[in-house]
Structure formats: C-alpha cells, structure tokens
Steps between C-alpha positions, in 0.01 A plus 500: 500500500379240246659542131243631262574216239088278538701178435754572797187677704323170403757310665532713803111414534570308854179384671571736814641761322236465237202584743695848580615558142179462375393816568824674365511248194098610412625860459834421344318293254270797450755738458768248321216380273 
C-alpha cells in the first residue's frame, strides 16, 4: 500500500496508522535495510 521510498514512508508515518504500520514498517525496514 505505502510506497517503498523511507522519505515518502516517513511521511505516511500518521500517528494511527503508525501504531498498525509499525509492525509492517519493523520488517520492511529489516528487509529494505
């Protein structure tokens, strides 16, 4: 859903979609990383 650009995902980083991206952005950053 979310572009896989960190600046735009940075962006996206909304405080209630941030507490259920969090778990998808700690694995995308793991595997993006």
């Amino acid at each position: 859903m979310l572009p896989r650009d960190p600046a735009v995902r940075q962006k996206a980083k909304l405080p209630s979609t941030h507490r259920m991206k969090n778990r998808n952005k700690k694995e995308e950053d793991a595997t993006t990383s």
